[in-house]
C-alpha positions in Angstrom: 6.6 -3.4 -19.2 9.5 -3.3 -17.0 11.5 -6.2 -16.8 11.6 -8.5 -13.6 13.5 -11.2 -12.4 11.9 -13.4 -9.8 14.0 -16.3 -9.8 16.8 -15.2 -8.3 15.4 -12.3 -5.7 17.5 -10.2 -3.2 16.0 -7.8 -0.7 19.6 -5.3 -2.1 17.5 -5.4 -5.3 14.5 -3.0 -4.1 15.0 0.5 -4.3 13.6 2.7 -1.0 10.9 5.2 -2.7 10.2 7.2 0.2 6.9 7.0 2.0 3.1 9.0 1.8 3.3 10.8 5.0 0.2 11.9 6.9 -0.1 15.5 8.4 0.3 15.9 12.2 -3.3 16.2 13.7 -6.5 13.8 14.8 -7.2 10.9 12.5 -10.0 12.7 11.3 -7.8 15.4 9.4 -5.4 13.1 8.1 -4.7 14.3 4.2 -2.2 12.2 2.1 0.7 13.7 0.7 2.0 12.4 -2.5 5.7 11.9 -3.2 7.7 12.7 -7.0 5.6 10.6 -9.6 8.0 11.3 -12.2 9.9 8.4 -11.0 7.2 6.2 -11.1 6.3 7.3 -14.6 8.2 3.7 -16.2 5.5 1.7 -14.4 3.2 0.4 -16.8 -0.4 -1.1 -16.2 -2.3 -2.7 -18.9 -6.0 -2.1 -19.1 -6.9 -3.8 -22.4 -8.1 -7.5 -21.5 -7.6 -9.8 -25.0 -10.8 -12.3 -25.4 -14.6 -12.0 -25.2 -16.4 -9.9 -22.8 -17.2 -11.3 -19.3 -20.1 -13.6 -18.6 -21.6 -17.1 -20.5 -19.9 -18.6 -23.0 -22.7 -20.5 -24.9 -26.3 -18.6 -25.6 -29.6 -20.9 -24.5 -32.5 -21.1 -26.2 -35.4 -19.0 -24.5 -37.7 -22.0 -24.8 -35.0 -24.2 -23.2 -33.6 -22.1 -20.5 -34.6 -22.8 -17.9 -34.5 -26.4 -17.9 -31.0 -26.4 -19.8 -29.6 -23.8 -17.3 -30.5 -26.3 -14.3 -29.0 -29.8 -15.8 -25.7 -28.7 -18.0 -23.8 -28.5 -14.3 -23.0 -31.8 -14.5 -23.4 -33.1 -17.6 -24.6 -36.5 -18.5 -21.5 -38.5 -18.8 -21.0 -37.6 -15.3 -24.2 -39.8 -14.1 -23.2 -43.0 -16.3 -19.9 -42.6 -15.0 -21.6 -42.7 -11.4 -23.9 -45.8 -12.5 -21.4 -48.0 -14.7 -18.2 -47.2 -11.2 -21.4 -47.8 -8.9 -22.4 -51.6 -9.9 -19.4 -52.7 -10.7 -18.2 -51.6 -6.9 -21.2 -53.2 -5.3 -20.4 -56.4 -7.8 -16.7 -56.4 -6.3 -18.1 -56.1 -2.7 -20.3 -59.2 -3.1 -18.2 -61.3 -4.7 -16.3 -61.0 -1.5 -19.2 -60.3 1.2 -22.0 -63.5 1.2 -25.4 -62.2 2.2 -24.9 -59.1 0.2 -27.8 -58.2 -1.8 -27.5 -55.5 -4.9 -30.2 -54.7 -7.3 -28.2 -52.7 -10.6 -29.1 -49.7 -10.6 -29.4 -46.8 -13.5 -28.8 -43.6 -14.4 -32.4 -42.6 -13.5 -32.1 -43.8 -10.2 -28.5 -42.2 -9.8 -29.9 -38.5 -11.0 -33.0 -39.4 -8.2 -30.4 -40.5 -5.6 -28.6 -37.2 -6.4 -31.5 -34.8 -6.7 -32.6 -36.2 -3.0 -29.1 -35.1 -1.4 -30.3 -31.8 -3.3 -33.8 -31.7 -1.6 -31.9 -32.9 2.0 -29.4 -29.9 1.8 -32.5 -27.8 1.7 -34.9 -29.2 3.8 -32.2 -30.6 6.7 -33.4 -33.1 9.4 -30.9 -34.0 12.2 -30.4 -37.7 10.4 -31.2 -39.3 7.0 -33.1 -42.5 8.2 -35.8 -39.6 9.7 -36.8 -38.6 6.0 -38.5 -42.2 6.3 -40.2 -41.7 9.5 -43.5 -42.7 10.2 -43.9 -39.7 12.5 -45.5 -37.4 10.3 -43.9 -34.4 11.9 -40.6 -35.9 11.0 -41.4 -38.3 7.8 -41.6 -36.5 3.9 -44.0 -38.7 1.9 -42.3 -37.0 -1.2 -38.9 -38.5 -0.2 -40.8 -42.0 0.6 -42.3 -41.9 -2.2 -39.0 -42.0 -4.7 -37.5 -44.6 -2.9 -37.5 -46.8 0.1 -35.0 -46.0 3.0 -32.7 -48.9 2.3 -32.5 -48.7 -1.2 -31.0 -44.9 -0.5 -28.4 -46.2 1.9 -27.3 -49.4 -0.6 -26.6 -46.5 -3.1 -24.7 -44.4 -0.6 -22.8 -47.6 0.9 -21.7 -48.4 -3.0 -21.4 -45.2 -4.4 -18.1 -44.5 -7.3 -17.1 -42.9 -9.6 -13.8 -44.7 -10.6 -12.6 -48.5 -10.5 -10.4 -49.2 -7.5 -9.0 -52.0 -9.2 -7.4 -49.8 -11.2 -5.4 -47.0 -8.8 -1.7 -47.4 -8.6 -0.2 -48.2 -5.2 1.4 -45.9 -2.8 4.8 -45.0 -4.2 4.2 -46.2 -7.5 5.2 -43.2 -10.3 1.7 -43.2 -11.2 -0.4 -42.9 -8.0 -2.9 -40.0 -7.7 -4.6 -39.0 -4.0 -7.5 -37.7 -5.9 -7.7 -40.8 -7.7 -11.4 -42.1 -6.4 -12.6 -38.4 -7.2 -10.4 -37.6 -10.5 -13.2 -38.3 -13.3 -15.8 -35.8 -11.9 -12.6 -33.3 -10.5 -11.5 -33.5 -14.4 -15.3 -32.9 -15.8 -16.1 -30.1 -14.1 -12.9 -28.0 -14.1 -13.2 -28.6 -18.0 -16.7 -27.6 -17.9 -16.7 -24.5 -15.5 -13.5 -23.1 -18.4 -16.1 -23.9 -21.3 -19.2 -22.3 -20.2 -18.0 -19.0 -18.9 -16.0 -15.9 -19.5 -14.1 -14.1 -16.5 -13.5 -10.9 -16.1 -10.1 -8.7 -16.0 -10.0 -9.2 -11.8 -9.3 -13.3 -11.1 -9.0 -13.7 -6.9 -7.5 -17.3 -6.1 -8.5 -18.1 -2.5 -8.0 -21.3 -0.7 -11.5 -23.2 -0.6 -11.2 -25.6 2.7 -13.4 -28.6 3.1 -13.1 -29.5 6.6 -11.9 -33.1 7.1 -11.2 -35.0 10.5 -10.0 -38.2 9.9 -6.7 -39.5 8.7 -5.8 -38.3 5.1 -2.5 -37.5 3.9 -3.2 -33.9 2.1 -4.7 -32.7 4.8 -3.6 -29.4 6.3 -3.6 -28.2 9.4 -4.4 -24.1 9.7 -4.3 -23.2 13.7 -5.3 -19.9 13.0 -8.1 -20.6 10.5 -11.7 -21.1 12.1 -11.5 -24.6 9.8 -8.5 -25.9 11.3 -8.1 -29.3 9.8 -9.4 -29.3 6.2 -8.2 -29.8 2.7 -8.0 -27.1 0.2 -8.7 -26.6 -3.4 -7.5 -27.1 -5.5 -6.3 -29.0 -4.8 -3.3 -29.7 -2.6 -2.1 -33.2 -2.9 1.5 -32.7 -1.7 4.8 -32.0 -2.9 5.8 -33.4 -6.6 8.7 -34.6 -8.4 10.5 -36.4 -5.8 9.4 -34.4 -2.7 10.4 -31.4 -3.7 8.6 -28.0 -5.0 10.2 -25.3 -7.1 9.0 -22.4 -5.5 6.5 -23.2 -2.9 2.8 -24.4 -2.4 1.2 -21.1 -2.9 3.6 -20.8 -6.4 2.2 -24.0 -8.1 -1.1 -23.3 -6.8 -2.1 -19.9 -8.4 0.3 -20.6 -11.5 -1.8 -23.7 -11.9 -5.2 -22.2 -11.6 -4.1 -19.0 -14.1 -2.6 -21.3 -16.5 -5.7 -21.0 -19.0 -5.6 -17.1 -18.7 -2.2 -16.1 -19.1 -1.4 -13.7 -21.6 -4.6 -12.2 -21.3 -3.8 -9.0 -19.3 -5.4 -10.1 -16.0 -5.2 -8.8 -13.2 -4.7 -11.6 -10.8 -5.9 -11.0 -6.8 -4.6 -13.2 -3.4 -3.7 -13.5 0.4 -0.9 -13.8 2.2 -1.0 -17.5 2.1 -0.3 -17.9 -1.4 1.9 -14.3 -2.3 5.2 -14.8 -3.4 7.6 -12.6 -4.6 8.8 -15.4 -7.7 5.1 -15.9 -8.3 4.3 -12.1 -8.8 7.6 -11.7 -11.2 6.6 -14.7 -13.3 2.9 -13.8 -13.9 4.2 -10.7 -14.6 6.6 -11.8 -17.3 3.1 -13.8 -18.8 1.3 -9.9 -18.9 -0.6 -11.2 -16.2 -0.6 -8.7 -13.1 -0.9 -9.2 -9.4 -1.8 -7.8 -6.3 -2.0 -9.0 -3.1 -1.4 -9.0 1.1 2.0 -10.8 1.6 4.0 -12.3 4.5 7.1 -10.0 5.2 8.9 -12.9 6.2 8.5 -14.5 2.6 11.8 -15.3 1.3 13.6 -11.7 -0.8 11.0 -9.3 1.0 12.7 -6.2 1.4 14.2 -5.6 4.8 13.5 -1.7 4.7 9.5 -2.8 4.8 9.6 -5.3 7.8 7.9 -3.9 11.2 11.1 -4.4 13.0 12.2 -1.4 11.4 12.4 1.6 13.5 10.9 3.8 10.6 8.0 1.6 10.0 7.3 1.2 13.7 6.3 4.5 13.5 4.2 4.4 10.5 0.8 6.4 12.2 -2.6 5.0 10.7 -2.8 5.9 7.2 0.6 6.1 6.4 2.3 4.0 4.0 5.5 2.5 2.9 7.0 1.1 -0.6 9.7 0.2 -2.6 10.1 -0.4 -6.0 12.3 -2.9 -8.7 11.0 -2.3 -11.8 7.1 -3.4 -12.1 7.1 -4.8 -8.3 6.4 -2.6 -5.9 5.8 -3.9 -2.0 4.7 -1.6 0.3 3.0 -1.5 4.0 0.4 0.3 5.4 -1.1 1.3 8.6 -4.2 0.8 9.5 -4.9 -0.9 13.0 -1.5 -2.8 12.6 0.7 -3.1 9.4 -0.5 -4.6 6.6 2.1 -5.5 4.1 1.0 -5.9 0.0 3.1 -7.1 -2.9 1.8 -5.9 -6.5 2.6 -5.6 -10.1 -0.7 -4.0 -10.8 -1.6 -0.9 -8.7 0.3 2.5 -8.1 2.3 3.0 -5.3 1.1 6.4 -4.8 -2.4 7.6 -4.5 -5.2 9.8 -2.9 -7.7 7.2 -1.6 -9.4 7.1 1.5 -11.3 4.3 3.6 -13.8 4.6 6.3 -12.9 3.5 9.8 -15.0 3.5 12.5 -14.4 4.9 15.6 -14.8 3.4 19.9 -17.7 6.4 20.1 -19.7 5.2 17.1 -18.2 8.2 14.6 -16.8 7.3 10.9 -13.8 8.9 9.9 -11.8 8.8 6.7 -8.6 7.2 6.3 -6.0 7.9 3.8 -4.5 5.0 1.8 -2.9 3.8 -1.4 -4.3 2.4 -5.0 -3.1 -1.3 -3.8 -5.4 -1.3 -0.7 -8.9 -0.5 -2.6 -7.8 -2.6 -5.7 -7.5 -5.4 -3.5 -10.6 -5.1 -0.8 -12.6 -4.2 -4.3 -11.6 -7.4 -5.8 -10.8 -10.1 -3.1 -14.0 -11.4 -2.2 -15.2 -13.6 -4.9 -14.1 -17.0 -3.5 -15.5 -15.9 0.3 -18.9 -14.9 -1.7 -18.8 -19.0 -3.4 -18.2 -19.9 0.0 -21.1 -17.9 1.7 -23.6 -19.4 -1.4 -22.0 -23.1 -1.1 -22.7 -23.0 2.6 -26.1 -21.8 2.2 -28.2 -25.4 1.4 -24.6 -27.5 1.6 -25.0 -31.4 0.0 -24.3 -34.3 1.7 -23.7 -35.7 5.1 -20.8 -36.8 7.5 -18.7 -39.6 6.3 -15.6 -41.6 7.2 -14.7 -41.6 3.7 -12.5 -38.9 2.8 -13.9 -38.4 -0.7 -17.5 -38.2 0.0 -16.4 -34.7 0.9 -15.0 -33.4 -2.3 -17.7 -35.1 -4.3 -20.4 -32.7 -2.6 -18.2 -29.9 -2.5 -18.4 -30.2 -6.3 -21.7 -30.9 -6.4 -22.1 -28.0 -4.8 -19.9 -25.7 -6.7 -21.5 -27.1 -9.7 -25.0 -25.5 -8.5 -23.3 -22.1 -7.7 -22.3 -21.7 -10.7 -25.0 -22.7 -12.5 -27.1 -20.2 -10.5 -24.9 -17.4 -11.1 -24.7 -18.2 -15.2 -28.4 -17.9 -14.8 -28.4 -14.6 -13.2 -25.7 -13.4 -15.5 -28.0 -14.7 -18.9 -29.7 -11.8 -20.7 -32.5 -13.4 -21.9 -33.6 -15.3 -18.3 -35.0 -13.7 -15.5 -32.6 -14.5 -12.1 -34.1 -16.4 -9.2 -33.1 -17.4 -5.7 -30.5 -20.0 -5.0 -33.4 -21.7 -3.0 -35.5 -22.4 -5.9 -33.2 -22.8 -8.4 -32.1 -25.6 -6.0 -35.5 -26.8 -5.1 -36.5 -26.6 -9.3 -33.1 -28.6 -10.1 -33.9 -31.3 -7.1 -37.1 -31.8 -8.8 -36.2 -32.0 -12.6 -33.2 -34.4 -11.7 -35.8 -36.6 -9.9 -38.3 -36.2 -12.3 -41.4 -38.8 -12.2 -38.7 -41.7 -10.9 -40.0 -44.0 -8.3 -38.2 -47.7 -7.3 -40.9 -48.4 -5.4 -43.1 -48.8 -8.8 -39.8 -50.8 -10.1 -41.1 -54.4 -9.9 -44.6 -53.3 -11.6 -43.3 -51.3 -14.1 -40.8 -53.7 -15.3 -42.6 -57.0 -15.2 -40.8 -58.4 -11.9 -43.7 -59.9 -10.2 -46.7 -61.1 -12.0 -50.0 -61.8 -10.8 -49.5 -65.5 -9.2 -45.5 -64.9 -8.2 -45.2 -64.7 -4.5 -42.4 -66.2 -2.1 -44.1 -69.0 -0.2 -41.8 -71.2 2.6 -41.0 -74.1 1.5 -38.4 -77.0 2.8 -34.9 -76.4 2.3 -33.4 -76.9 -0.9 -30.9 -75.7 -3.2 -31.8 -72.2 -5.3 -32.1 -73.3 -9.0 -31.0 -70.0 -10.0 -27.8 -70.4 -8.4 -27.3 -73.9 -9.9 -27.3 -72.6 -13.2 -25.0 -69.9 -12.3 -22.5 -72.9 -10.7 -22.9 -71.7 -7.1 -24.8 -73.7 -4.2 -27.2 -71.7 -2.0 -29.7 -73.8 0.3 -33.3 -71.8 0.7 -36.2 -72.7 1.6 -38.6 -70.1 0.0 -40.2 -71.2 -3.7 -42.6 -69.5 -5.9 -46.3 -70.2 -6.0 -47.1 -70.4 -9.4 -43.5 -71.8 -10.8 -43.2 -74.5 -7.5 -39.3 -73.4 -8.4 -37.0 -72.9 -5.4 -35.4 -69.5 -5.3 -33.1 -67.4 -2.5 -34.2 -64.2 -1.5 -31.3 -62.3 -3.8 -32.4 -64.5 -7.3 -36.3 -64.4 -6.8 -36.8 -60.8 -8.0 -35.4 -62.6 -11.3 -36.5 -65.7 -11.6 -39.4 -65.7 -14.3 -36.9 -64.7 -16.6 -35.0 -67.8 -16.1 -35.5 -71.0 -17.4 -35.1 -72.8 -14.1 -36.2 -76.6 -15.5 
């Protein structure tokens, strides 16, 4: 492997290969023209990838599949996380907030809760309160019948996943933005390395979740069709003091690769995140990299740039490169210039692409290695996005990391569908019922409508009658003073509205 120094990049550095010319003549006819390989013969590409072969990581049981398959993506811990963060949030809300009322909830109801935002992002109505219609062109008697309307919003109003108490303040050494969302952003990264094997091609895209109110890591993209979004993942601003070694698109890829360095991947992105230094350090890692780059990125060669009078007159299907050791940028035409940086691909190649024409007719265009290694292997993270978008989770908030939590949610599902569809032994499915099976295993035979029978709440003979005002006797005990005036019919014992569910478990005497 050539040697390549990143760090301290100069455009003098590059050395001017020549360029694959294209024969006079129509478009049509173009052929490409190869220039001396013998001086490219000290390029080196590595083909061997060390590790297992692509795909799952951990073999299911046939008998189990299908329900294992649907429930691993997120694990357990995840939902007692959600129920332990959850009460003790609605406690902390009370305490301050009189007239609150809060029944505990469990990680039954939590996986219920969840698997309805499941059912929602496939059967969509304009607004959430309208799955509880009594219009029965609008109203779901399935939904109803899990649990009633106001119980569902109590668990979205107080739904966490992390103490509050506990983030450090603005400015303070320790403070993390992603701080409300960290738990599950930890769990799942850790699970999605555990349960699969990638291939040789890696793409790293920027994943945006679009984001309109005030947040400080979020982006602005004018030129993106989601303008104002944050990205994973994830961008939380510059570290160590305010300043970055090499860039956002640097510590972005380098951290996502981190696990597969090493490895002999062959690592694919866009012009967004392309570096120069990032390219020269993968590469000293034996991990390769191709991809569209900005020629105005700091140490791009000067011969390359479109202000050039050569390259101006680069016809379609002509390309460009230069070379320092492994690294070879290059541009070529197609409609306009299109400028790649790689460590991966030859330089020099007969490849073609179709193109077609104003009258309808497809012609062939020449073009180099770089451009069909990347179209070949870019598209993974817009394909996630495609299947993520397809039955989306969750609903418009003002709370900033409401949107992250079902974006993982979401990514969770995608995966878990494709590992699936990947398994040998399992038989694929749509995304639609592997969505609609998973809604329905995570809610299972749940109702909290069936809670006050089921757990001995209200016995035959307890029922709030009006009564004259009093203090609550449950309160008493618990050193507080609340005036009521409801009592039960069969204890005579005065009770308020939040202690009566309660109260035969009480000694209230």
């Amino acid at each position: 492997m050539a040697d390549v120094d990143g760090s301290n990049s100069d455009e003098s550095d590059f050395q001017d290969e020549g360029e694959n010319d294209s024969g006079s003549g129509s478009e049509s006819n173009i052929s490409v023209s190869t220039v001396n390989t013998e001086d490219l013969s000290d390029l080196s590409f590595s083909e061997d990838e060390d590790g297992d072969e692509q795909g799952p990581l951990v073999e299911f049981q046939k008998t189990e599949l299908q329900r294992t398959f649907l429930t691993f993506l997120p694990p357990m811990k995840v939902f007692e996380a959600f129920v332990g963060e959850t009460n003790r949030y609605a406690r902390q809300c009370i305490a301050h907030e009189l007239g609150r009322r809060w029944r505990e909830t469990n990680v039954e109801e939590v996986r219920a809760y969840f698997g309805l935002n499941i059912l929602f992002g496939i059967k969509k109505l304009p607004d959430t309160h309208l799955y509880w219609s009594k219009d029965a062109a609008l109203g779901v008697p399935y939904v109803q019948k899990v649990m009633p309307r106001d119980r569902f919003d109590k668990l979205t109003q107080y739904l966490h996943i992390n103490d509050n108490e506990k983030a450090a303040p603005r400015g303070h050494c320790d403070h993390d933005k992603l701080f409300k969302i960290r738990p599950l952003f930890e769990v799942v990264n850790s699970k999605f390395l555990e349960e699969y094997q990638p291939s040789q091609n890696l793409s790293v895209y920027e994943a945006k979740i679009a984001f309109k109110g005030q947040l400080a890591m979020k982006q602005y993209l004018p030129m993106k069709p989601v303008k104002r979004a944050s990205q994973c993942g994830f961008y939380t601003g510059k570290k160590d003091g305010g300043t970055t070694e090499h860039g956002l698109g640097y510590r972005v890829v380098q951290d996502l690769t981190r696990h597969f360095i090493n490895k002999n991947h062959h690592v694919f992105a866009d012009n967004f995140l392309t570096s120069i230094p990032l390219a020269c350090d993968l590469l000293r890692d034996n991990t390769y990299f191709c991809g569209t780059v900005r020629f105005n990125r700091h140490g791009f060669p000067s011969s390359l740039k479109p202000t050039r009078a050569d390259v101006k007159a680069l016809r379609k299907g002509e390309s460009k490169f230069c070379r320092r050791g492994n690294l070879a940028p290059s541009v070529w035409k197609d409609t306009k210039l299109v400028h790649f940086l790689s460590t991966q691909s030859n330089p020099v190649g007969e490849h073609t692409v179709n193109r077609k024409q104003k009258d309808g007719t497809i012609v062939q265009i020449p073009t180099v290695p770089v451009v069909v290694d990347y179209n070949k292997n870019m598209g993974g993270v817009d394909l996630s996005d495609q299947q993520r978008q397809y039955y989306a989770v969750g609903r418009k908030s003002r709370k900033w990391w409401r949107y992250l939590l079902w974006f993982f949610i979401d990514v969770s599902i995608v995966n878990a569908h494709i590992l699936e569809c990947q398994a040998d032994n399992h038989r694929s499915r749509t995304q639609l019922k592997f969505r609609l099976e998973l809604s329905k295993i995570l809610i299972g035979d749940f109702s909290s409508r069936s809670l006050t029978v089921a757990e001995g709440r209200f016995t035959c003979g307890h029922w709030p009658v009006a009564t004259t005002q009093g203090r609550c006797k449950r309160c008493l005990k618990r050193k507080s003073t609340n005036f009521c005036q409801i009592s039960c019919m069969a204890c005579n014992k005065r009770a308020c509205l939040d202690c009566f569910a309660n109260h035969i478990d009480d000694d209230l005497s």
